[in-house]
N, C-alpha and C positions, 0 to 999 in steps of 0.2 A: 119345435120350430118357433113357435110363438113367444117363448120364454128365452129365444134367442134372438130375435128380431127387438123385443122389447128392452135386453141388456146389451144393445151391439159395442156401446161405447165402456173402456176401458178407463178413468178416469185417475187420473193419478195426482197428488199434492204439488210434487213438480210440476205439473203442467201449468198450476194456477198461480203458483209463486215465481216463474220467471219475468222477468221486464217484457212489455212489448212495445213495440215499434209498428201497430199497426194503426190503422186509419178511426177515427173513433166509431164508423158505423162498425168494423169489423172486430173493434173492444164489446161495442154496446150488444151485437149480436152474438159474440163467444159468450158474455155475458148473460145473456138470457136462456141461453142455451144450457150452460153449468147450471145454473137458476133452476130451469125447468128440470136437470136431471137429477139434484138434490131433493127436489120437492119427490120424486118419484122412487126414490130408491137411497134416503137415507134410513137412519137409523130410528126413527120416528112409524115407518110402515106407509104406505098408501096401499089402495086399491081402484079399480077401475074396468067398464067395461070394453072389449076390444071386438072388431072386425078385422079379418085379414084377408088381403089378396096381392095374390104372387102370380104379376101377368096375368090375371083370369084362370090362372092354372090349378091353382090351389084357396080354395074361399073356407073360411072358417071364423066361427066366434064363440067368444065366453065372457068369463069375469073372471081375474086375476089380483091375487092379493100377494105384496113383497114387503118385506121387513128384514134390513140387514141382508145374510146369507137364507134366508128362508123365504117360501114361495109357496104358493096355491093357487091352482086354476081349475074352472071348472067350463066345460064345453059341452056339445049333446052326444059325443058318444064319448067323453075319458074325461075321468076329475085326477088330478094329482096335487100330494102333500110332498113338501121336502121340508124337514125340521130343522138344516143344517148340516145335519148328518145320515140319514137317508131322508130316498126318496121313496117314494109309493105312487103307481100307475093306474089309473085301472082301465080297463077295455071290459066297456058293457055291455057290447054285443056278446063278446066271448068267453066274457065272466073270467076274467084273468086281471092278476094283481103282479104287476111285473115291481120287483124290487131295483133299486140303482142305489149306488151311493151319491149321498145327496152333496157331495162336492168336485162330481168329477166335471168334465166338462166335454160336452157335447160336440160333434162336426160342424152343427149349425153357429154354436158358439165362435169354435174358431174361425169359421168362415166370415161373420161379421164383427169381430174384433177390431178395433180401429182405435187410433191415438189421437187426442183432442190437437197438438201440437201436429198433426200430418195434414192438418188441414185450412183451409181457408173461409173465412164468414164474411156474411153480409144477412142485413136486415133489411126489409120493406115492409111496408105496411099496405095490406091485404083487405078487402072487405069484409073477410070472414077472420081478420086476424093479424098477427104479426109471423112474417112469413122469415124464418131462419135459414138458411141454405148455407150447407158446407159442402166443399171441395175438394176433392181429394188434391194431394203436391204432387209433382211428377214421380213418378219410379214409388207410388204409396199404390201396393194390392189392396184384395178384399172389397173394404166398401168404398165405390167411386163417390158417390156422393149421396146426400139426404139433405131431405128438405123437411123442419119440423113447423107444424104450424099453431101458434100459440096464442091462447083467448087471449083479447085488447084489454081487457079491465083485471083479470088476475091471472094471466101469462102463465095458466096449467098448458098443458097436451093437449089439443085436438086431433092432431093426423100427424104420421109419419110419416114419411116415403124413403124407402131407401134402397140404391141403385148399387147391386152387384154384376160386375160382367154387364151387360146389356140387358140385365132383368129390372124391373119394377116391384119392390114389394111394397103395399101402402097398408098402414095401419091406421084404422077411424077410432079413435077415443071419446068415450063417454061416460058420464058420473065417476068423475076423479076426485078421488079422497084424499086429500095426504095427512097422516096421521090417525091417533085412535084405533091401532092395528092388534089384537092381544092376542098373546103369544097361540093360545090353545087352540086359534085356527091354523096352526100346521102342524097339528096332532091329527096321525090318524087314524080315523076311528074303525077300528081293526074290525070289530064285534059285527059292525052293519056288512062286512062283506066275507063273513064266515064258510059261506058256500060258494066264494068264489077259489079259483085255481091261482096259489101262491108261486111266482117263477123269480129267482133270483138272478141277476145279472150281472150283481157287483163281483168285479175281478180279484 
């Protein structure tokens, strides 16, 4: 869930290289937003801590580390590695190591999938920040809209919000690192969980 909320957007080279024709706040704010999601999820690594809440429905936190196609997060009851090619789960209540392949892609994924071009920007400036809001285009599913909110002085991640169907899910970001990510944090370390129950998933 979390590691689909934090990758909802689909970025693509096309999207960045066509001409526009929009207003310069809504340049300057696509802008910051490509910006903010390079710094997050290039090829360089970041990490970061996160809060989630989906409506009050669902509250959850941890710390999440991305580099390229690889990933680690760790929460109070599941840590998981994905090295690019698998993934590792673990549920510490039930002492179970569920196995996935570490490139399939998840319901939550497809569910907040979205195209940087499907949508509309605007920037304001915030007390707490510089406040990004995209829009979904007519007849565009999935995610209607999100609002990202990005520190004034070096324009990392603060909070996310982002509107599927008539839901709110809002992400609080803290201690963002971009960069300095080495590879052998998404190795995992099989040995420490020897006497847990190994389940395999991948199809």
């Amino acid at each position: 869930m979390v590691l689909a909320l934090m990758m909802c957007t689909n970025v693509t080279s096309e999207a960045k290289k066509k001409p526009s024709a929009d207003s310069p706040n809504a340049q300057q704010a696509k802008h910051l937003f490509m910006q903010a999601w390079q710094r997050t999820f290039s090829s360089q690594g970041a990490t970061l801590h996160y809060k989630v809440n989906v409506a009050n429905l669902y509250k959850t936190e941890g710390t999440i580390w991305y580099k390229g196609k690889k990933s680690r997060y760790v929460s109070k009851n599941s840590k998981g590695w994905n090295d690019g090619v698998t993934a590792y789960i673990t549920k510490e209540k039930k002492k179970v190591v569920e196995i996935h392949s570490g490139t399939e892609k998840g319901k939550y994924e497809e569910k907040f999938t979205f195209e940087p071009d499907n949508y509309t920007y605007s920037v304001t400036r915030e007390d707490e920040g510089l406040l990004v809001t995209l829009k979904a285009k007519k007849g565009v599913d999935g995610v209607k809209e999100a609002k990202v909110l990005l520190d004034l002085a070096t324009h990392n991640p603060k909070r996310i919000r982002v509107k599927v169907a008539f839901l709110w899910a809002t992400i609080n970001i803290s201690n963002f690192k971009s960069g300095g990510i080495d590879d052998s944090m998404f190795v995992f370390p099989r040995a420490q969980y020897s006497g847990y129950e190994f389940v395999d998933k991948r199809e």
